[in-house]
C-alpha positions in Angstrom: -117.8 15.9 34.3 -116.1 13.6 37.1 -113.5 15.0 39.1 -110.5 13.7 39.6 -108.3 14.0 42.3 -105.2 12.2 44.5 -106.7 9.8 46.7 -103.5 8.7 48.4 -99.5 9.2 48.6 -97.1 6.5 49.7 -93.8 6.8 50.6 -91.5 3.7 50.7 -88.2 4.9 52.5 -86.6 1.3 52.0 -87.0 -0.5 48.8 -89.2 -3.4 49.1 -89.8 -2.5 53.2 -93.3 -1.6 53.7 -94.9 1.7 52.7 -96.2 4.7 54.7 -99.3 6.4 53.6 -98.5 10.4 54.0 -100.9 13.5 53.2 -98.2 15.3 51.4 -95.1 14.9 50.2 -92.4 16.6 48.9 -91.7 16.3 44.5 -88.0 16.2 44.0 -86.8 15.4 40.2 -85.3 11.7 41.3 -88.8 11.2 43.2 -90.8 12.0 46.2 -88.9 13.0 49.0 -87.8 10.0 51.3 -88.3 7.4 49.1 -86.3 4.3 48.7 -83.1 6.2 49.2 -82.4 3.1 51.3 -82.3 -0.9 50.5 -81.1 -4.0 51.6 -78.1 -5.4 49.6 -76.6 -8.8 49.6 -73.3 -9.7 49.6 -72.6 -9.5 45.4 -74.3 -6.1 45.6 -78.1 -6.9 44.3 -80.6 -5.7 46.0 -82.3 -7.6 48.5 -86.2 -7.5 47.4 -89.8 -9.0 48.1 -89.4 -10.9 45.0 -86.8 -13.3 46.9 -87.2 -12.4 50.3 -91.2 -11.5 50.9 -90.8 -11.2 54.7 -89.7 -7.5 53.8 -93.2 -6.8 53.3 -93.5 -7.0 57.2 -90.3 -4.6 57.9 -90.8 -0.8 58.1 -88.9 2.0 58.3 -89.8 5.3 60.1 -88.1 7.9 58.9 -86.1 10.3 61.4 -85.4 14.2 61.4 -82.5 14.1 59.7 -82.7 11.5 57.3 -82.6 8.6 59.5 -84.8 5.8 60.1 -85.9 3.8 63.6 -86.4 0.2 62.0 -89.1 -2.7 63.2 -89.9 -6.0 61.9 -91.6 -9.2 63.6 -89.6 -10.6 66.1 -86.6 -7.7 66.1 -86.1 -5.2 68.5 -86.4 -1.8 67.3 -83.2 -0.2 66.3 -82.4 3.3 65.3 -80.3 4.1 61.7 -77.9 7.0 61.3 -77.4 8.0 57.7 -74.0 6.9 57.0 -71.0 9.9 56.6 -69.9 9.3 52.5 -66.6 10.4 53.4 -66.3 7.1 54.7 -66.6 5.8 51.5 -69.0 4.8 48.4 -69.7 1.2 47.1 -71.1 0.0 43.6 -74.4 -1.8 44.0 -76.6 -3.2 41.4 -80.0 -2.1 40.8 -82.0 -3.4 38.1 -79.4 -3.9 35.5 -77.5 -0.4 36.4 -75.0 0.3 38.8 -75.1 2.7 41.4 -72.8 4.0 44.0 -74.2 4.1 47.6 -73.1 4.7 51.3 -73.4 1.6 53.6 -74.8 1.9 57.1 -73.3 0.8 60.5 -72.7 -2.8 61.3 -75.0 -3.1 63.8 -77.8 -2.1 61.1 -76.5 -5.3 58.6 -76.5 -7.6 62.1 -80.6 -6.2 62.1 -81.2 -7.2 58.4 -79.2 -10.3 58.8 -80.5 -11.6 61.8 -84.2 -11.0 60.6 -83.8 -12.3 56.3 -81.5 -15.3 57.8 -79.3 -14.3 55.1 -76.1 -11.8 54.7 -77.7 -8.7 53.9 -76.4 -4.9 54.2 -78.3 -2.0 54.8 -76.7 1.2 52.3 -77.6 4.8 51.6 -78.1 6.4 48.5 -76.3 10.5 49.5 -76.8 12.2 45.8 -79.8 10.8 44.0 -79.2 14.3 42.0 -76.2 12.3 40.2 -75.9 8.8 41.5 -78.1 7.2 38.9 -79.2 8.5 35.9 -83.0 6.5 33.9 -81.2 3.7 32.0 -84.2 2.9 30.8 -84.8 3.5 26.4 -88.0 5.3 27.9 -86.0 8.0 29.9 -84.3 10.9 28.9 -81.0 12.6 29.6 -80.4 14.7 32.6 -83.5 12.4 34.4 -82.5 10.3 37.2 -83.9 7.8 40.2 -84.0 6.9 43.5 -83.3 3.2 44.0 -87.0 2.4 42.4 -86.7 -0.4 40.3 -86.7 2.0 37.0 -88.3 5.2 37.5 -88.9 7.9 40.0 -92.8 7.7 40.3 -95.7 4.6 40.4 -98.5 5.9 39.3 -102.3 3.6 39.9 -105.8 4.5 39.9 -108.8 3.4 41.8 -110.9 2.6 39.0 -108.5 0.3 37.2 -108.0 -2.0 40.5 -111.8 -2.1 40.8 -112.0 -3.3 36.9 -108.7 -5.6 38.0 -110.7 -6.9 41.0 -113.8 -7.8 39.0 -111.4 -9.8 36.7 -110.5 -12.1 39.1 -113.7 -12.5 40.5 -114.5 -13.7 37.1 -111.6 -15.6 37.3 -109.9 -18.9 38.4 -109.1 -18.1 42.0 -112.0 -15.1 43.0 -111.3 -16.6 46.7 -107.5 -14.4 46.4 -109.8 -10.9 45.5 -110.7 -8.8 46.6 -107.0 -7.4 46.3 -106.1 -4.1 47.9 -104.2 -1.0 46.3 -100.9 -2.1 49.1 -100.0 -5.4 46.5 -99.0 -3.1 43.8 -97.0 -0.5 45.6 -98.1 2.9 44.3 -96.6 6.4 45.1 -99.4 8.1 44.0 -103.2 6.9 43.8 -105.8 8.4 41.8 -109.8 8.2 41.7 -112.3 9.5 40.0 -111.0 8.4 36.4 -112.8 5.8 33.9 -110.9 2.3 34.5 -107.4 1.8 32.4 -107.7 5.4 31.1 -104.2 6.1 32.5 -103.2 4.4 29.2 -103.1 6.7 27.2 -102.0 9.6 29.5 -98.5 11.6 28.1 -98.3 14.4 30.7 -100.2 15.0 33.7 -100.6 17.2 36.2 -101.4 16.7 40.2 -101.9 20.5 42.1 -98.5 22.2 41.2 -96.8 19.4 39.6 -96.4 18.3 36.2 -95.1 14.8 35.1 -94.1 12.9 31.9 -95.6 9.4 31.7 -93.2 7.4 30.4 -94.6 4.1 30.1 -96.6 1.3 31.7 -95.7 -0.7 34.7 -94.5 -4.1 34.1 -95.7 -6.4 37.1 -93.4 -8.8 38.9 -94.6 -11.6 41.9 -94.1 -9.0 44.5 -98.3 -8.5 43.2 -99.0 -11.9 44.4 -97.6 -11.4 48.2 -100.3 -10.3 51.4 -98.4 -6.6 52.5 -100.2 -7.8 56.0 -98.7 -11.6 56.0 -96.2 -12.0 53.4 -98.0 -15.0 52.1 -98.1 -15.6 48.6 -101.1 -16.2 45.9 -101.5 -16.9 42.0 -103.3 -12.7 41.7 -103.4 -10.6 40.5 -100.4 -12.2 37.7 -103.0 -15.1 36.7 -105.5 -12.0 35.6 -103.1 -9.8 34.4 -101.8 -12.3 32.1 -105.4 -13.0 30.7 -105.6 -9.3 29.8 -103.4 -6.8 30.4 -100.6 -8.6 28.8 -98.1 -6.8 26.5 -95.6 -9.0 25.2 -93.9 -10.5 27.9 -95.1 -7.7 30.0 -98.0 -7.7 32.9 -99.0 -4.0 33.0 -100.8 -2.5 35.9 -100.1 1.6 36.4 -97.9 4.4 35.0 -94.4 5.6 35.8 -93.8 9.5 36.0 -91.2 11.1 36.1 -91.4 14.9 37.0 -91.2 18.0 35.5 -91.0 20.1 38.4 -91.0 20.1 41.8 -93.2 21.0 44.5 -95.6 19.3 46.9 -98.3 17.1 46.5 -101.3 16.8 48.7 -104.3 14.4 49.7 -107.0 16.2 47.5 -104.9 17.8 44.7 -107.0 18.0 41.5 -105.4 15.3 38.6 -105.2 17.6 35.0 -104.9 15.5 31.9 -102.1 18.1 29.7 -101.8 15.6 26.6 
Protein backbone atom coordinates (compact mmCIF):
# COMPACT_ATOMS: atom_id res chain seq x y z
CA UNK A 1 0.00 0.00 0.00
CA UNK A 2 1.30 3.55 -0.99
CA UNK A 3 2.01 5.89 1.62
CA UNK A 4 0.83 9.06 1.79
CA UNK A 5 2.20 11.89 3.31
CA UNK A 6 2.37 16.07 3.31
CA UNK A 7 4.70 16.99 0.73
CA UNK A 8 4.53 20.77 1.34
CA UNK A 9 2.93 23.73 3.45
CA UNK A 10 2.38 27.17 2.25
CA UNK A 11 1.60 30.09 4.07
CA UNK A 12 0.18 33.20 2.29
CA UNK A 13 0.36 36.12 4.95
CA UNK A 14 -1.32 38.54 2.41
CA UNK A 15 -4.15 37.48 0.30
CA UNK A 16 -3.15 37.27 -3.27
CA UNK A 17 0.75 38.32 -2.23
CA UNK A 18 3.00 35.55 -2.95
CA UNK A 19 3.26 32.41 -0.75
CA UNK A 20 6.02 31.11 1.57
CA UNK A 21 6.78 27.43 1.64
CA UNK A 22 7.24 26.54 5.55
CA UNK A 23 8.08 22.95 7.22
CA UNK A 24 5.52 23.42 9.77
CA UNK A 25 2.93 25.40 10.63
CA UNK A 26 0.67 26.08 13.25
CA UNK A 27 -3.53 24.63 12.76
CA UNK A 28 -5.74 27.31 14.26
CA UNK A 29 -9.67 26.75 13.71
CA UNK A 30 -9.89 29.94 11.14
CA UNK A 31 -6.62 28.42 9.35
CA UNK A 32 -2.93 28.00 9.53
CA UNK A 33 -1.32 30.37 11.48
CA UNK A 34 -0.24 33.64 9.60
CA UNK A 35 -2.28 33.30 6.80
CA UNK A 36 -3.90 35.93 4.89
CA UNK A 37 -4.81 37.85 7.98
CA UNK A 38 -3.71 40.69 5.71
CA UNK A 39 -4.96 42.12 2.15
CA UNK A 40 -4.94 44.85 -0.04
CA UNK A 41 -8.29 46.78 -0.18
CA UNK A 42 -9.37 49.40 -2.56
CA UNK A 43 -11.10 52.27 -1.93
CA UNK A 44 -15.11 50.77 -1.91
CA UNK A 45 -13.68 48.13 0.46
CA UNK A 46 -13.09 44.90 -2.08
CA UNK A 47 -10.25 43.36 -1.93
CA UNK A 48 -7.50 43.99 -4.05
CA UNK A 49 -6.58 40.48 -5.78
CA UNK A 50 -4.47 38.70 -8.67
CA UNK A 51 -7.64 38.34 -10.50
CA UNK A 52 -7.53 42.24 -11.32
CA UNK A 53 -4.22 43.22 -10.30
CA UNK A 54 -1.68 39.98 -11.20
CA UNK A 55 1.51 42.04 -10.36
CA UNK A 56 0.67 40.85 -6.67
CA UNK A 57 2.00 37.63 -7.54
CA UNK A 58 5.46 39.39 -7.45
CA UNK A 59 4.87 41.13 -3.88
CA UNK A 60 5.71 39.18 -0.64
CA UNK A 61 5.31 39.59 2.67
CA UNK A 62 7.78 38.30 5.46
CA UNK A 63 6.32 37.91 8.38
CA UNK A 64 7.77 39.57 11.69
CA UNK A 65 7.89 38.52 15.44
CA UNK A 66 5.11 39.99 16.45
CA UNK A 67 2.80 39.76 13.80
CA UNK A 68 4.25 42.14 11.44
CA UNK A 69 5.46 41.90 8.06
CA UNK A 70 8.73 43.67 6.15
CA UNK A 71 7.20 44.02 2.54
CA UNK A 72 9.19 43.77 -1.04
CA UNK A 73 7.99 43.91 -4.51
CA UNK A 74 9.85 44.85 -7.90
CA UNK A 75 10.93 48.19 -8.02
CA UNK A 76 9.81 49.19 -4.13
CA UNK A 77 12.00 49.65 -1.46
CA UNK A 78 11.56 47.39 1.34
CA UNK A 79 9.35 48.72 4.09
CA UNK A 80 8.52 47.29 7.40
CA UNK A 81 4.52 46.89 8.62
CA UNK A 82 3.38 47.24 12.23
CA UNK A 83 0.14 45.48 12.93
CA UNK A 84 -2.24 48.18 13.42
CA UNK A 85 -3.65 49.03 17.29
CA UNK A 86 -7.81 48.16 16.87
CA UNK A 87 -8.39 50.67 19.34
CA UNK A 88 -7.85 52.94 16.66
CA UNK A 89 -10.66 51.70 15.06
CA UNK A 90 -12.38 48.88 12.76
CA UNK A 91 -13.65 49.19 9.12
CA UNK A 92 -16.13 47.04 7.06
CA UNK A 93 -14.43 45.42 4.09
CA UNK A 94 -15.86 43.10 1.58
CA UNK A 95 -14.65 39.70 1.02
CA UNK A 96 -16.14 37.44 -1.33
CA UNK A 97 -19.74 38.40 -0.92
CA UNK A 98 -19.42 38.73 3.16
CA UNK A 99 -18.46 41.53 5.10
CA UNK A 100 -15.86 41.67 7.53
CA UNK A 101 -14.46 44.15 9.93
CA UNK A 102 -10.69 44.74 9.82
CA UNK A 103 -7.89 47.12 11.25
CA UNK A 104 -6.12 49.39 8.59
CA UNK A 105 -2.39 49.83 8.59
CA UNK A 106 -0.26 53.05 8.56
CA UNK A 107 -0.27 55.43 5.78
CA UNK A 108 2.88 55.02 4.72
CA UNK A 109 2.02 51.15 4.18
CA UNK A 110 -1.14 52.30 1.57
CA UNK A 111 1.57 54.94 -0.13
CA UNK A 112 3.66 51.27 -0.59
CA UNK A 113 0.64 49.49 -2.20
CA UNK A 114 -0.40 52.47 -4.04
CA UNK A 115 2.70 53.48 -5.41
CA UNK A 116 3.53 49.85 -6.65
CA UNK A 117 -0.63 48.65 -8.11
CA UNK A 118 -0.76 52.46 -9.63
CA UNK A 119 -4.03 52.32 -8.07
CA UNK A 120 -5.62 53.55 -4.48
CA UNK A 121 -5.12 50.59 -2.47
CA UNK A 122 -5.01 50.09 1.45
CA UNK A 123 -3.22 47.68 3.35
CA UNK A 124 -5.72 46.34 6.67
CA UNK A 125 -5.45 43.79 9.39
CA UNK A 126 -7.78 41.25 10.28
CA UNK A 127 -7.24 41.37 14.82
CA UNK A 128 -9.97 38.45 15.73
CA UNK A 129 -10.30 35.87 13.02
CA UNK A 130 -11.86 33.87 16.13
CA UNK A 131 -15.15 36.13 15.51
CA UNK A 132 -14.61 38.54 12.60
CA UNK A 133 -16.04 36.27 9.95
CA UNK A 134 -17.87 33.40 10.32
CA UNK A 135 -18.13 30.46 6.66
CA UNK A 136 -20.93 32.05 4.77
CA UNK A 137 -20.66 29.50 2.62
CA UNK A 138 -24.12 26.74 2.42
CA UNK A 139 -21.08 24.27 2.76
CA UNK A 140 -19.95 25.57 6.28
CA UNK A 141 -21.24 25.11 9.52
CA UNK A 142 -22.05 27.25 12.48
CA UNK A 143 -19.44 28.25 15.00
CA UNK A 144 -16.66 27.80 11.83
CA UNK A 145 -14.96 30.81 10.69
CA UNK A 146 -12.00 32.19 8.10
CA UNK A 147 -9.22 34.11 7.64
CA UNK A 148 -9.57 36.50 4.67
CA UNK A 149 -9.26 33.19 2.17
CA UNK A 150 -11.68 33.64 -0.39
CA UNK A 151 -14.20 30.95 1.40
CA UNK A 152 -12.59 28.67 3.61
CA UNK A 153 -9.80 28.20 6.00
CA UNK A 154 -7.74 25.46 4.22
CA UNK A 155 -6.66 24.62 0.12
CA UNK A 156 -6.06 21.38 -0.01
CA UNK A 157 -4.01 19.76 -3.64
CA UNK A 158 -2.32 16.70 -4.42
CA UNK A 159 0.68 15.86 -6.47
CA UNK A 160 -0.87 13.19 -8.35
CA UNK A 161 -3.87 15.14 -9.59
CA UNK A 162 -1.51 18.12 -11.05
CA UNK A 163 0.57 15.35 -12.76
CA UNK A 164 -2.92 13.83 -14.33
CA UNK A 165 -3.88 17.93 -14.87
CA UNK A 166 -0.48 18.41 -16.59
CA UNK A 167 -0.78 15.38 -18.92
CA UNK A 168 -4.23 17.04 -19.88
CA UNK A 169 -2.85 19.86 -21.28
CA UNK A 170 -0.11 18.21 -22.92
CA UNK A 171 -2.85 16.52 -24.73
CA UNK A 172 -4.37 19.65 -25.12
CA UNK A 173 -4.57 22.89 -27.29
CA UNK A 174 -1.72 24.89 -25.75
CA UNK A 175 0.86 21.81 -24.28
CA UNK A 176 3.56 24.78 -24.90
CA UNK A 177 1.77 26.70 -21.34
CA UNK A 178 2.47 22.97 -19.32
CA UNK A 179 4.20 21.89 -17.69
CA UNK A 180 2.35 23.95 -14.83
CA UNK A 181 3.70 24.06 -11.34
CA UNK A 182 1.80 23.41 -7.94
CA UNK A 183 2.52 27.70 -7.20
CA UNK A 184 -0.55 28.59 -9.96
CA UNK A 185 -3.09 26.98 -7.79
CA UNK A 186 -2.21 28.34 -4.39
CA UNK A 187 -2.33 25.43 -2.00
CA UNK A 188 -1.86 25.45 1.85
CA UNK A 189 -1.27 22.03 2.07
CA UNK A 190 0.15 19.51 -0.71
CA UNK A 191 -0.14 15.97 -0.71
CA UNK A 192 1.66 12.92 -2.60
CA UNK A 193 1.50 9.68 -2.69
CA UNK A 194 -2.34 9.43 -3.52
CA UNK A 195 -4.00 7.93 -6.89
CA UNK A 196 -4.89 11.18 -9.16
CA UNK A 197 -8.43 13.05 -8.23
CA UNK A 198 -8.89 10.64 -5.32
CA UNK A 199 -9.32 13.74 -3.06
CA UNK A 200 -12.83 13.66 -4.46
CA UNK A 201 -14.31 11.76 -2.58
CA UNK A 202 -12.48 12.45 0.72
CA UNK A 203 -15.15 13.53 3.90
CA UNK A 204 -12.62 13.80 6.78
CA UNK A 205 -9.03 13.57 6.79
CA UNK A 206 -6.33 13.46 8.86
CA UNK A 207 -2.54 15.01 8.50
CA UNK A 208 -0.20 13.86 11.84
CA UNK A 209 -2.42 15.38 14.76
CA UNK A 210 -4.89 17.05 12.83
CA UNK A 211 -8.22 16.24 11.72
CA UNK A 212 -10.21 18.17 8.93
CA UNK A 213 -13.72 18.21 7.33
CA UNK A 214 -13.66 18.45 3.61
CA UNK A 215 -16.20 20.56 2.67
CA UNK A 216 -16.21 20.74 -0.88
CA UNK A 217 -14.18 21.20 -4.06
CA UNK A 218 -12.26 24.15 -5.23
CA UNK A 219 -13.81 26.25 -7.82
CA UNK A 220 -10.92 27.72 -10.02
CA UNK A 221 -10.73 31.44 -10.98
CA UNK A 222 -7.92 33.17 -13.70
CA UNK A 223 -5.57 33.62 -10.90
CA UNK A 224 -4.63 29.62 -12.35
CA UNK A 225 -3.71 31.09 -15.62
CA UNK A 226 -1.02 33.78 -14.11
CA UNK A 227 3.21 32.76 -14.02
CA UNK A 228 3.70 33.20 -9.76
CA UNK A 229 7.50 34.02 -11.23
CA UNK A 230 6.32 36.77 -14.02
CA UNK A 231 2.78 37.59 -13.55
CA UNK A 232 2.16 36.96 -17.14
CA UNK A 233 -0.95 35.44 -18.08
CA UNK A 234 -1.92 32.08 -20.23
CA UNK A 235 -5.22 30.17 -21.43
CA UNK A 236 -4.11 26.83 -18.53
CA UNK A 237 -4.82 25.37 -16.76
CA UNK A 238 -8.92 26.95 -17.20
CA UNK A 239 -8.88 25.72 -20.98
CA UNK A 240 -8.28 21.97 -19.49
CA UNK A 241 -10.18 22.31 -16.55
CA UNK A 242 -13.13 23.21 -18.54
CA UNK A 243 -12.68 20.11 -20.78
CA UNK A 244 -12.90 17.92 -17.66
CA UNK A 245 -13.10 18.83 -14.48
CA UNK A 246 -16.12 20.99 -14.98
CA UNK A 247 -19.01 20.99 -12.57
CA UNK A 248 -21.65 23.27 -13.62
CA UNK A 249 -20.30 26.46 -13.89
CA UNK A 250 -17.51 25.37 -11.68
CA UNK A 251 -13.64 24.53 -12.67
CA UNK A 252 -12.55 22.22 -9.73
CA UNK A 253 -9.04 21.60 -8.93
CA UNK A 254 -8.44 20.68 -4.87
CA UNK A 255 -10.29 20.44 -1.59
CA UNK A 256 -11.17 22.96 1.15
CA UNK A 257 -10.74 21.84 4.89
CA UNK A 258 -11.70 23.18 7.49
CA UNK A 259 -10.38 21.90 10.86
CA UNK A 260 -11.33 19.94 13.60
CA UNK A 261 -8.60 20.61 15.89
CA UNK A 262 -5.69 22.31 16.23
CA UNK A 263 -2.16 21.50 16.35
CA UNK A 264 0.87 21.55 14.08
CA UNK A 265 1.52 20.23 10.83
CA UNK A 266 4.76 19.13 9.52
CA UNK A 267 6.78 18.31 6.17
CA UNK A 268 6.37 14.42 6.36
CA UNK A 269 3.13 13.95 8.44
CA UNK A 270 1.39 10.73 7.38
CA UNK A 271 -2.29 11.79 5.32
CA UNK A 272 -5.17 9.15 7.08
CA UNK A 273 -8.27 8.84 5.05
CA UNK A 274 -11.21 8.81 8.26
CA UNK A 275 -14.34 8.60 5.90
Amino acid sequence: MTTSTLAALNVYPVKSFAGAGTARAVVEPWGLSGDRRWMAAGPDGAPLTQRGHPRLALAAAEPLPGGGLRLSAPGMPPLTVEVPDPASGTEVFEVWRTKVEAVPASGEAHGWLTEYLGTDARLVHMDAPEHRRPVTSSHGRPGETVSLADSFPVLLTTVSSLDALNLLIEQGDHPDEGPLPMDRFRPNVVVEGTAPWSEDGWRRVRIGEVSFRVAKPCGRCVVTTTDQATAERGKEPLRTLARHRRSGDRLLFGQLLVPENTGTLRTGDLLEVLD
